[in-house]
C-alpha positions in Angstrom: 114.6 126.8 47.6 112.5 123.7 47.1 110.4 122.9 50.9 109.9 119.1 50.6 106.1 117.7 50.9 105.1 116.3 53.8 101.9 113.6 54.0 99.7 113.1 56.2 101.3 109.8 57.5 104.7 112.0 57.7 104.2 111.7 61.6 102.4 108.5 62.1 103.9 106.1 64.7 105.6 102.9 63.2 107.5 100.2 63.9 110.7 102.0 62.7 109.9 105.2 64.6 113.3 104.2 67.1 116.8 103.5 65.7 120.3 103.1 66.6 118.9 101.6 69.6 118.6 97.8 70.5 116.3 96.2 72.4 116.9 92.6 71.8 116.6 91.6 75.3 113.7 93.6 77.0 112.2 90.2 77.1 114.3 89.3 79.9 111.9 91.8 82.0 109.5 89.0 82.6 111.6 86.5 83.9 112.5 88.9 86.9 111.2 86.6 90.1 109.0 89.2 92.1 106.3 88.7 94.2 104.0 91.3 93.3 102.0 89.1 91.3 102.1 86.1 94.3 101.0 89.1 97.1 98.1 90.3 95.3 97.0 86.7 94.4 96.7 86.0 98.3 95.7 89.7 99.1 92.3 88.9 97.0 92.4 85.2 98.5 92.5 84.0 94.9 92.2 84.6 91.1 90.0 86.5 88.7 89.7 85.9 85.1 90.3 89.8 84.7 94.0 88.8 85.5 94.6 87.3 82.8 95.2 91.1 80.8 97.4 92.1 83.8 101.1 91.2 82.5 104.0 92.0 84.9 106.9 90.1 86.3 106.6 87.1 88.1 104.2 85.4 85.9 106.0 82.3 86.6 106.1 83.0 90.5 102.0 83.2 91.1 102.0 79.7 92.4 104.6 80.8 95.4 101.9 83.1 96.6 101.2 80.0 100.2 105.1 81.0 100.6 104.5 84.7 101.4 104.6 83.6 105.0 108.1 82.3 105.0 107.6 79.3 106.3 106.1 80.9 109.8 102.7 79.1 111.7 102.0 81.5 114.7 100.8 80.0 117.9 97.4 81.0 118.8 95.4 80.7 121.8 91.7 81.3 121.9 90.6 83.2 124.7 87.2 82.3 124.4 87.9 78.5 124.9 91.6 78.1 126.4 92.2 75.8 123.2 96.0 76.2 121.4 96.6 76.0 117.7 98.3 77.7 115.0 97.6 79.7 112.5 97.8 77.6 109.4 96.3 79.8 106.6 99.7 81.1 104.4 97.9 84.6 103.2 96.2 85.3 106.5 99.6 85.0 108.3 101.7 87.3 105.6 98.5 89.6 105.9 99.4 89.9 110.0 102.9 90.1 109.4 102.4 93.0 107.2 100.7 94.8 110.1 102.0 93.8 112.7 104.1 95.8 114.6 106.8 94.6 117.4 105.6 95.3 121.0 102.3 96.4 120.0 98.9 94.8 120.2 97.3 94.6 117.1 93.6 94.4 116.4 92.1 92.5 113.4 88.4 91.9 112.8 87.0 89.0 110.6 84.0 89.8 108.3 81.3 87.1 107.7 80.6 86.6 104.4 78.5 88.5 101.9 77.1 87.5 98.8 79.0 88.2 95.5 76.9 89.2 92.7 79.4 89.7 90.1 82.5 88.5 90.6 85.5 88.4 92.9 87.1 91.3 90.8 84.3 93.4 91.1 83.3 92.6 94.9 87.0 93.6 95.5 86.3 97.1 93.4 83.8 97.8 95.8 85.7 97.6 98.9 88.9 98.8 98.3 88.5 101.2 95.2 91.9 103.1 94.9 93.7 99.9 94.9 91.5 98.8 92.0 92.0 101.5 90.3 95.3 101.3 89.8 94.9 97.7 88.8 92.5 98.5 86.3 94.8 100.7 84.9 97.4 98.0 84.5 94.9 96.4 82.2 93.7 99.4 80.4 97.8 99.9 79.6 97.7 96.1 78.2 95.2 96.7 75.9 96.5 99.6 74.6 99.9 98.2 74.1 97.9 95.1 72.3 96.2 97.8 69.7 99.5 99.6 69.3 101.1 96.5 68.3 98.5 95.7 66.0 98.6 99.3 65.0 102.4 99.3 63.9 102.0 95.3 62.3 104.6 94.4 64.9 103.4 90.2 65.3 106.0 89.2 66.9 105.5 91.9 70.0 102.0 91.0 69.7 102.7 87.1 70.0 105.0 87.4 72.7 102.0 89.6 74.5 100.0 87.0 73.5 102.0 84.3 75.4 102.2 86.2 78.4 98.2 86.2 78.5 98.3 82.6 77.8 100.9 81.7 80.4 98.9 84.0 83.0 95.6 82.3 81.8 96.7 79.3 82.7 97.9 80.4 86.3 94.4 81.7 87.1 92.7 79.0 86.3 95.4 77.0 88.9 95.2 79.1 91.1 91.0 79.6 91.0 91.0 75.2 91.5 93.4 74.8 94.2 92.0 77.8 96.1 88.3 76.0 96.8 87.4 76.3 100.5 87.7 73.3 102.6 88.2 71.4 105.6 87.6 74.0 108.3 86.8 71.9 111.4 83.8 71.4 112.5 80.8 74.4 112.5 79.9 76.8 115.3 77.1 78.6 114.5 76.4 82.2 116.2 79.1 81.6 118.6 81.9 84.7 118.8 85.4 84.1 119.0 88.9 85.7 120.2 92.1 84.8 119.2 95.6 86.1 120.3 97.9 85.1 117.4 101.7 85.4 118.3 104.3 86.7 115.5 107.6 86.7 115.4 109.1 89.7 116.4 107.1 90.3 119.4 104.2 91.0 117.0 101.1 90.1 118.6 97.5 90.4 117.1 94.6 89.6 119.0 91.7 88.4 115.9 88.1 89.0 116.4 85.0 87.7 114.9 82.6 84.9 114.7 84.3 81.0 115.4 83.4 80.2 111.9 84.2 82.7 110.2 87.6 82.8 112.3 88.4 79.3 111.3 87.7 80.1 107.6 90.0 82.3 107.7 93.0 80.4 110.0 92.6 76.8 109.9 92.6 74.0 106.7 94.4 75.0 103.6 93.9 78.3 101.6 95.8 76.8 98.3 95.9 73.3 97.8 98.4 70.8 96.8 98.7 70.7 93.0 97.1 68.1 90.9 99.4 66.0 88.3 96.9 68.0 85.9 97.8 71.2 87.5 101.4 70.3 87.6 101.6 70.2 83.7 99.3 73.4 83.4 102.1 75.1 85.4 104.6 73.8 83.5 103.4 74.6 80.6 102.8 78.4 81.6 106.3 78.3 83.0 107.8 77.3 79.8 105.9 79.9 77.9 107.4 82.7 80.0 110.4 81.7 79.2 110.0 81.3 75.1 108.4 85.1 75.3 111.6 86.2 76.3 112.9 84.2 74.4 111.0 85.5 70.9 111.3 89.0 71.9 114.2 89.7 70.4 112.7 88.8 66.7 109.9 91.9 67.8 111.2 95.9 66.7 112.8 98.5 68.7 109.7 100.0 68.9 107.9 97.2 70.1 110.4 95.3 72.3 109.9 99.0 74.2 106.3 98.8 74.5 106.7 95.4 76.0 108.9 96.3 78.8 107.5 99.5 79.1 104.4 97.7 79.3 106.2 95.0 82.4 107.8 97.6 83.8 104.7 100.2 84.3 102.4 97.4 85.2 104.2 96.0 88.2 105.0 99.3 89.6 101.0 100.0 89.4 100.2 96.6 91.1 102.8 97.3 93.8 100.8 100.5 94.5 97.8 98.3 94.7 99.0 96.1 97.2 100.6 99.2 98.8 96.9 100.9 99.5 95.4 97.7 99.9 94.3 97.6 103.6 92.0 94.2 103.8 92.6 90.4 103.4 89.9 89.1 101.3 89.3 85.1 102.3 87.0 82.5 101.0 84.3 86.1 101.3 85.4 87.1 104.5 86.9 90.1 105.0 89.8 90.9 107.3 90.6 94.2 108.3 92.9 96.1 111.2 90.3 97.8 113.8 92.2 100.8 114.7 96.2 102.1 115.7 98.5 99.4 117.3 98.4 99.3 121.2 102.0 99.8 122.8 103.0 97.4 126.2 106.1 98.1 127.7 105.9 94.1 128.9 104.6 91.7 127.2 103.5 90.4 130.6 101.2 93.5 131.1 99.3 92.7 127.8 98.6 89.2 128.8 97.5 90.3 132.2 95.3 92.7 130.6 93.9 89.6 128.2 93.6 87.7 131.1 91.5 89.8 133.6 89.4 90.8 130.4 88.8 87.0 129.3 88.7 85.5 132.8 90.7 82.9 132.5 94.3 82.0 131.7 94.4 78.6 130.3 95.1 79.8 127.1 98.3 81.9 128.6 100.0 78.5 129.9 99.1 76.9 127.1 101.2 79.3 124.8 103.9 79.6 127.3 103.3 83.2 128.0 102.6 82.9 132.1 103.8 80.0 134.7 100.9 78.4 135.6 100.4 78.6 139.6 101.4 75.3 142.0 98.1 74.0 142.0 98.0 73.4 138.8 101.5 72.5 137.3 101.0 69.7 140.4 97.7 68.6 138.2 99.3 68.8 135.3 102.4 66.4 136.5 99.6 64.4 137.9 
């Protein structure tokens, strides 16, 4: 009986390794509209160029993260002042909707600033590390799908990956221009402020901090409109999400299943990200829930409670939430 020789490539990895199967269509993967992408974008309060080597679904979606808040502007009433406003920052409100809980008083504190040595990617490693750890190792899978793309000579996987880096390239940079701080009102220094921001739901949240760092945080735009320049860049990214699905099909089994192994993996590690992540980064503030959720049976008894501990009740009529007394709805027809 002859044994047949085996080399030392005999067990080697290639881009035949896989067959009877077809994977023409994994490409499709990308095109899946989820927000994964969109939620960390306005968890972070912006864009990193280390993004650009995270690849997951939604690539095309990133630009949707000011829609997170589903259209809702809370009424707020500042308890410090009696002034009425709403809450028009798009991340900050999906950030209280998130924890906010019906019939429950939330608390949320507001960070100042602090300086950022290296980065917004690494400033955001240092205060919430298990979610960046599973980030970083959606971009340590990347780059080890890239060498075993190269590994296997697979170019068209590697030039559909290479799209996708592109097209996410040129959403960072978007997103890293439109979300400059600017008009905030006018400044307030070293004077404290409290806030009562009304969800829907019955979700309330009463927000703490200093006034300017509140209104960094609530007021003004987080991502502005979209230049014509912009608009194109978008487009453009768009458009190569779509013709990387499109090529896909010309990569091998073997590599059309790292790339949506690749989509897959990654998005499920970003979603655990945002899962653990417990803090709303904002123009370098930091937001943050201050302990459990305090239960009210009424929502009356909380806004008595606000009101003895404020001493005042302006802001109550104001948002509705108490009749003001005869005095002075006769002032107030007067």
């Amino acid at each position: 009986m002859h044994r047949v020789a085996q080399g030392p490539n005999s067990f080697m990895f290639h881009r035949n390794s896989i067959k009877g199967i077809s994977l023409d269509a994994a490409g499709l993967v990308a095109l899946a509209d989820l927000k994964t992408l969109a939620r960390h974008t306005a968890l972070v309060g912006g864009a990193s160029f280390v993004d650009v080597f995270l690849l997951a679904p939604g690539i095309h979606c990133q630009q949707n993260a000011s829609e997170l808040n589903n259209g809702e502007y809370p009424i707020t009433g500042a308890m410090t002042t009696g002034y009425v406003f709403r809450v028009e920052n798009q991340a900050t409100v999906s950030f209280l909707q998130r924890f906010g809980k019906p019939g429950h008083l939330t608390n949320i504190s507001v960070s100042p600033p602090r300086p950022v040595k290296y980065g917004l990617f690494f400033d955001y490693f240092r205060v919430e590390t298990l979610a960046s750890v599973f980030y970083l190792a959606s971009i340590a899978l990347t780059m080890g799908v890239i060498a075993l793309l190269a590994s296997i000579n697979d170019w068209w996987g590697l030039g559909v990956l290479c799209t996708l880096v592109i097209a996410r390239l040129l959403n960072t940079v978007v997103i890293k221009r439109r979300s400059k701080m600017g008009w905030k009102g006018a400044s307030e220094p070293d004077t404290k402020g409290d806030l009562l921001i009304l969800l829907s739901q019955d979700r309330w949240v009463r927000m703490r901090g200093m006034v300017d760092d509140l209104k960094a945080v609530t007021s003004g735009q987080w991502l502005g409109d979209e230049s014509d320049v912009e608009s194109v860049a978008v487009g453009i990214a768009t458009l190569l999400v779509y013709v990387s699905a499109a090529l896909a099909g010309n990569a091998s089994t073997v590599g059309s299943l790292l790339l949506a192994c690749l989509l897959l993996v990654s998005v499920a590690l970003l979603g655990l990200s945002n899962m653990v992540t417990t803090t709303l980064r904002m123009f370098g503030r930091v937001v943050k829930v201050d302990g459990k959720p305090k239960p009210y049976g009424r929502r009356l008894d909380m806004v008595k409670e606000l009101i003895e501990e404020s001493k005042r009740d302006d802001w109550a009529i104001g948002m509705g939430m108490i009749v003001p007394p005869a005095e002075k709805a006769k002032k107030a027809n007067v």
